[in-house]
Wavefront OBJ file of the C-alpha trace (Angstrom):
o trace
v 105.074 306.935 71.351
v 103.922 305.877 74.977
v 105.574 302.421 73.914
v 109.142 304.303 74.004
v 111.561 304.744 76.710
v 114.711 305.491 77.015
v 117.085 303.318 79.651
v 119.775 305.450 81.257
v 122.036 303.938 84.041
v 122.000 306.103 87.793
v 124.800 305.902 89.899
v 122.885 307.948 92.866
v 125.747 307.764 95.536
v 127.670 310.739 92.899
v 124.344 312.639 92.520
v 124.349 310.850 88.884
v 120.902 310.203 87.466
v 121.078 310.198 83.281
v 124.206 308.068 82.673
v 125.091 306.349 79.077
v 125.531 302.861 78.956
v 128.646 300.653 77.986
v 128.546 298.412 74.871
v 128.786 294.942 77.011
v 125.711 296.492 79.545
v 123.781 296.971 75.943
v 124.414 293.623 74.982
v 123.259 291.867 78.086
v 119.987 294.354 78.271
v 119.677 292.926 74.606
v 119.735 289.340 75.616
v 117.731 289.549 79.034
v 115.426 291.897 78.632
v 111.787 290.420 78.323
v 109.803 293.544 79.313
v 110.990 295.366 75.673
v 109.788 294.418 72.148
v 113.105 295.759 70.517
v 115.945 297.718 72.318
v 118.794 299.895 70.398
v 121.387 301.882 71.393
v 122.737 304.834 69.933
v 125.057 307.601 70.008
v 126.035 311.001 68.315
v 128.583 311.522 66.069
v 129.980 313.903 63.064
v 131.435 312.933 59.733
v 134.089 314.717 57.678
v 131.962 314.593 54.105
v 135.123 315.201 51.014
v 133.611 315.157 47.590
v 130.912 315.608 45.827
v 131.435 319.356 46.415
v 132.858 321.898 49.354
v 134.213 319.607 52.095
v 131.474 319.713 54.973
v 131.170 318.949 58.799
v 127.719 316.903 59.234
v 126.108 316.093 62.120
v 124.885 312.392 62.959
v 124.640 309.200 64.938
v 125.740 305.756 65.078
v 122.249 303.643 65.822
v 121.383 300.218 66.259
v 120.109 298.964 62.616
v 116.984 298.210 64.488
v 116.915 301.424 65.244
v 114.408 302.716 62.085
v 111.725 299.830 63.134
v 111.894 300.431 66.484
v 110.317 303.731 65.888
v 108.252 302.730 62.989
v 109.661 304.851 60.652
v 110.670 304.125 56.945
v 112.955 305.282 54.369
v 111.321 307.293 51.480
v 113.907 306.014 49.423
v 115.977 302.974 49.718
v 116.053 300.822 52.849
v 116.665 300.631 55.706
v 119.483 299.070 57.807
v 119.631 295.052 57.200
v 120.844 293.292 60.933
v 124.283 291.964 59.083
v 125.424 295.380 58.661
v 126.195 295.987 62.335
v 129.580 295.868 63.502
v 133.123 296.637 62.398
v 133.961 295.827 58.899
v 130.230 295.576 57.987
v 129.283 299.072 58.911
v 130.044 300.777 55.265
v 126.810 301.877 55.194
v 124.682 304.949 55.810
v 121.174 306.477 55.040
v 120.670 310.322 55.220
v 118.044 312.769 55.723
v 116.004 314.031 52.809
v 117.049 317.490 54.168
v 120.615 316.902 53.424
v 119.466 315.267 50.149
v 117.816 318.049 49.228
v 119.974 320.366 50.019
v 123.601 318.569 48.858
v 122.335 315.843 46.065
v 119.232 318.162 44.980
v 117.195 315.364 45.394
v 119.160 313.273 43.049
v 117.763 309.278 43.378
v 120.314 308.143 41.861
v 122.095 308.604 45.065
v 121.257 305.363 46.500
v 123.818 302.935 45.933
v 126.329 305.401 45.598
v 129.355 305.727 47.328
v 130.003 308.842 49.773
v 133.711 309.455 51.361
v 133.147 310.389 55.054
v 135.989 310.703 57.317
v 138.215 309.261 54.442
v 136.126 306.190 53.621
v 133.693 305.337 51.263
v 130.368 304.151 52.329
v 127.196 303.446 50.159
v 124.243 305.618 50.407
v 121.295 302.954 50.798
v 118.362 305.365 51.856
v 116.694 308.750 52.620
v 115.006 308.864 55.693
v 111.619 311.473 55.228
v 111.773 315.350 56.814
v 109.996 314.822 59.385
v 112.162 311.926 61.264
v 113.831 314.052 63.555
v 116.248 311.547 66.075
v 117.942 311.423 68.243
v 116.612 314.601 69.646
v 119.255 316.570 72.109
v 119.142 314.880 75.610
v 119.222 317.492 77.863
v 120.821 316.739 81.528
v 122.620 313.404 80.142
v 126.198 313.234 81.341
v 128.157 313.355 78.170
v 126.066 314.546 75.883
v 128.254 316.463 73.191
v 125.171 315.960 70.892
v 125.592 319.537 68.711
v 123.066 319.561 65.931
v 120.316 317.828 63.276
v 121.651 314.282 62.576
v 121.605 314.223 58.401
v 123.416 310.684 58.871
v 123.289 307.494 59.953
v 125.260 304.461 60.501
v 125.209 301.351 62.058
v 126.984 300.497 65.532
v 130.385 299.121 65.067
v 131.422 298.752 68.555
v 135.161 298.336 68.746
v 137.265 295.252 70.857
v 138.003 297.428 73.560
v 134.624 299.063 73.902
v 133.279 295.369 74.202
v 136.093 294.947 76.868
v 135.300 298.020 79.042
v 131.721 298.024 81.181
v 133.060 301.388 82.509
v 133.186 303.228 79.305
v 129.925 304.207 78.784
v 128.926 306.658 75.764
v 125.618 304.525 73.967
v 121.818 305.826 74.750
v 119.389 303.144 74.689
v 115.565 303.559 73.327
v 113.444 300.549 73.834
v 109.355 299.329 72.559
v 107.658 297.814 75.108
v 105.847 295.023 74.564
v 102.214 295.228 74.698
v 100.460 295.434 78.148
v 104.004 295.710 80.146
v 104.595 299.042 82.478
v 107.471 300.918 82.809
v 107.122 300.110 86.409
v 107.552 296.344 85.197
v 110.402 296.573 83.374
v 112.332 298.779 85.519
v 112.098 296.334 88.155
v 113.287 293.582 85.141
v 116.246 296.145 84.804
v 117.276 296.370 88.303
v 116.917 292.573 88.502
v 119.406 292.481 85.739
v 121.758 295.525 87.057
v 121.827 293.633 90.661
v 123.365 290.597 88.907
v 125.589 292.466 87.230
v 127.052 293.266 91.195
v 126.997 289.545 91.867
v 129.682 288.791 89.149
l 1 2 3 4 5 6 7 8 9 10 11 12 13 14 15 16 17 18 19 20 21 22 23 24 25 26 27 28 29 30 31 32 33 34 35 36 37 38 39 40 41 42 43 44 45 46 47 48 49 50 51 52 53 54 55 56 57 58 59 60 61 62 63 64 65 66 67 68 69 70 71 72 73 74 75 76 77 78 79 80 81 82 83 84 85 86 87 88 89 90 91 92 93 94 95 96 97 98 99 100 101 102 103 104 105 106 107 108 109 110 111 112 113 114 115 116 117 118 119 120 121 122 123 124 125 126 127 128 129 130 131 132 133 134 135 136 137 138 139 140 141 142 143 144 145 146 147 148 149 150 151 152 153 154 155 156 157 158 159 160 161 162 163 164 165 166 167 168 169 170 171 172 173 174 175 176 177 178 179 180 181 182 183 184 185 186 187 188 189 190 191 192 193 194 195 196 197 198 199 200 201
């Protein structure tokens, strides 16, 4: 755990300090960054669950699919994420928590490999993450944050063509692993190397 941060962006002039990112700022910090091990982004989101029983509200996120590894985590059933499955059109994918397993699928294993309509698409159960994964947690004092409960599901990023056109439209929180023997004080100076050359473009 002292290997984890979390990379917010400050704009201190507006008395901003916790500020998401934008999906093109991800995907540079992804390709520069040296100080990090793995980076992922993620952000909080809700799904419209229709069958299978009462129609339900559940809480969740949209992660990275390096997200699981990052924090050295695994599924207790299934798998995780595979890389290919990130982005739109190969995102029809999600694992759960084994507290909504329990509690909606009563533990059923058949469940992985089954399909699961959420917001009026289907999308194939592939694994159970354990109880005691608990992410992401609420983030307190982050602009934006509309994070409202327990995430039960997961997905993988699919960011859209006009999210990957906008650097100003920021809603993604980024965890990163740093690499072994490298500060925090080391790679925030690799980030504001990065963010300065961002101003030169």
């Amino acid at each position: 755990p002292s290997k984890l941060v979390l990379i917010w962006q400050q704009f201190l002039a507006q008395g901003l300090e916790r500020i998401p990112v934008s999906a093109p700022e991800f995907l540079d910090y992804e390709k520069e960054l040296r100080s990090t091990d793995k980076i992922a982004a993620f952000d909080y989101d809700s799904f419209n669950l229709t069958e299978g029983g009462p129609p339900e509200r559940i809480a969740g996120a949209d992660v990275s699919p390096n997200l699981f590894s990052l924090l050295g985590v695994d599924p207790i059933q299934g798998r995780a994420f595979a890389e290919e499955e990130r982005g739109e059109g190969r995102d029809d994918v999600v694992v759960i928590s084994e507290r909504f397993w329990k509690r909606r699928f009563n533990s059923d294993p058949s469940i992985i490999g089954k399909p699961m309509i959420l917001n009026g698409r289907p999308f194939n159960v592939i694994g159970v993450m354990p109880a005691s994964f608990e992410f992401p947690l609420p983030l307190y004092g982050v602009q934006g944050n509309q994070f409202g409960g327990r995430a039960d599901i997961w997905k993988p990023i699919a960011f859209t063509p006009q999210e990957l056109k906008s650097r100003g439209s920021r809603s993604y929180s980024l965890i990163a692993r740093l690499r072994p023997g490298v500060s925090v004080s080391t790679l925030q100076a690799e980030l504001n190397q990065i963010v300065a050359g961002w101003l030169r473009t």
